[in-house]
C-alpha positions, 0 to 999 in steps of 0.5 A: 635114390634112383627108384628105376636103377634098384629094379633094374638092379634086381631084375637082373640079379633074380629074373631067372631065379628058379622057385623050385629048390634044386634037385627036387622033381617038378614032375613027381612027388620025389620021396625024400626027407626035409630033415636035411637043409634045401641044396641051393647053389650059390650064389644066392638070388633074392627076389623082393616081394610085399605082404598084403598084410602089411595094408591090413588096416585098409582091406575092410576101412569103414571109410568107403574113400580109404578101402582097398582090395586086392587088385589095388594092392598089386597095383601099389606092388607094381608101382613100387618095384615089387618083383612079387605080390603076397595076397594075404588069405583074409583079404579075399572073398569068402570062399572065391570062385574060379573066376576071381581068382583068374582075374587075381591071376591076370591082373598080377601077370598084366602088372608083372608082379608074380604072386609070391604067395599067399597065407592062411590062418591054421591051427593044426594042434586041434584035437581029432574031430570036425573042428580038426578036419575043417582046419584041414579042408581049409589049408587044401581049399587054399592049395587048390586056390594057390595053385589056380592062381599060379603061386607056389607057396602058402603060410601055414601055422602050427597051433597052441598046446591046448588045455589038457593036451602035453606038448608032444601030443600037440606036437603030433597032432601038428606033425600028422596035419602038416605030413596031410596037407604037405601030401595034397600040396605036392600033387599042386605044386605048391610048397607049404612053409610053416611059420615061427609064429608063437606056441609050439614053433615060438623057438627055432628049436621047436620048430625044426624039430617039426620041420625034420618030422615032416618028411615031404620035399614041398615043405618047409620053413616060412621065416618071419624074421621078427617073430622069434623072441629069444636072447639071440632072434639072429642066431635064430633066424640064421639056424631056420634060413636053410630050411627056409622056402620064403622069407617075410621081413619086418622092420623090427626085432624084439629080443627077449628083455629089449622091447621092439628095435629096429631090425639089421637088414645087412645082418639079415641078408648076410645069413640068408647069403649063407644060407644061399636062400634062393627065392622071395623076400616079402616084406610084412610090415608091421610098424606105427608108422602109416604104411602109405609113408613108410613102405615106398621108402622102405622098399627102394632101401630093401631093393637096393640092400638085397640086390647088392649080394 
């Protein structure tokens, strides 16, 4: 495959794509619900982009020669065609400073990879109290370092029920913080995405029933693909994908009953055409295999997959 003809590829197909969904403002807060899907035209306009994460076991490797930080991840983006950078929240410094994350900004812009997003590791099912509050504090501290960055989404999580807690006093806890911290991120020009990611959003039911709770134009659902394991996760995925303000693909599906099988890519883009999604596709890896072999390969098919609408 010919590495140079999937980016031109893409770059066509996405150079211009907008990454903010039609008909909101970008110069206000515009006060509508997100009980209705995004209104996106077709056709749809995909941008590939890959989650640090997907390097995980390199960020903090005890062997000095094996270690990466950030500015290599963008690099390795870069080299490989990535139109986008997700920089995982975790793979920073503790609490980084202005400077950093300029220079962060920088080195993405100089290797024309735009950071897509970033992530962060929430629980917003705590009850009231400091503990809350310092999940609260942390979500906006990110929003401020999104926006200084320049990147127009973050991950968020939703929570377990708790011990002693039902599921609609999670629920409303959750909503409460979401309806938060969608109110700041606003005001920054940063979309939050809430992601299936197990406990109260571990179903496509669960989760658009916060979705449609939360009525702030900059949110909506960050869709991992590998992470609904029902009967049907397609079915799943394809009633979340118009909510949907970024997509983390991975390599594997595990069904309800079936085990880990390898994810239908074609499958996958052809809801997300239906959906006429429009914005970036970050590939979060998560599979056995080394991600220096896996990845390169991965991308070129991905890259070619999704330019091809």
């Amino acid at each position: 495959m010919n590495t140079n003809i999937t980016r031109r590829s893409f770059l066509k197909n996405s150079a211009l794509a907008a990454m903010t969904t039609t008909g909101f403002s970008i110069t206000g807060i515009t006060r509508t619900s997100a009980v209705t899907p995004f209104k996106r035209p077709a056709p749809p306009r995909f941008l590939l982009s890959l989650a640090a994460y997907s390097f995980r076991k390199y960020f903090n490797h005890s062997d000095a020669e094996k270690r990466i930080d950030l500015f290599d991840f963008i690099d390795f983006c870069s080299e490989h065609g990535c139109i986008g950078t997700e920089l995982t929240s975790y793979y920073f410094p503790p609490n980084p400073k202005a400077e950093f994350l300029l220079n962060i900004k920088r080195h993405a812009f100089l290797r024309g990879t735009p950071i897509s997003g970033t992530a962060v590791g929430n629980d917003f099912t705590v009850e009231q109290g400091e503990k809350r509050n310092a999940q609260i504090r942390m979500v906006k501290n990110w929003i401020d370092n999104a926006a200084i960055m320049g990147a127009p989404h973050i991950r968020v999580f939703a929570g377990n029920v708790k011990n002693g807690q039902t599921r609609q006093q999670a629920f409303k806890l959750c909503v409460e913080a979401l309806e938060e911290c969608s109110e700041y991120a606003a005001g920054k020009g940063v979309f939050l995405g809430l992601e299936n990611h197990g406990g109260i959003v571990s179903e496509s039911d669960g989760l658009l029933e916060i979705v449609k709770a939360v009525k702030n134009p900059w949110f909506g659902v960050n869709l991992d693909t590998g992470n609904f394991h029902t009967g049907d996760p397609y079915a799943d995925i394809a009633r979340c994908a118009p909510y949907a303000v970024n997509v983390q693909l991975k390599v594997e599906i595990a069904p309800r009953g079936q085990g880990r099988v390898k994810a239908d890519y074609k499958r996958i883009r052809d809801i997300l055409n239906s959906a006429s999604y429009q914005g970036y596709i970050a590939l979060e890896y998560e599979a056995a295999e080394d991600p220096w072999n896996a990845i390169p390969p991965l991308l070129d098919e991905l890259g070619e997959l999704f330019a091809s609408t």
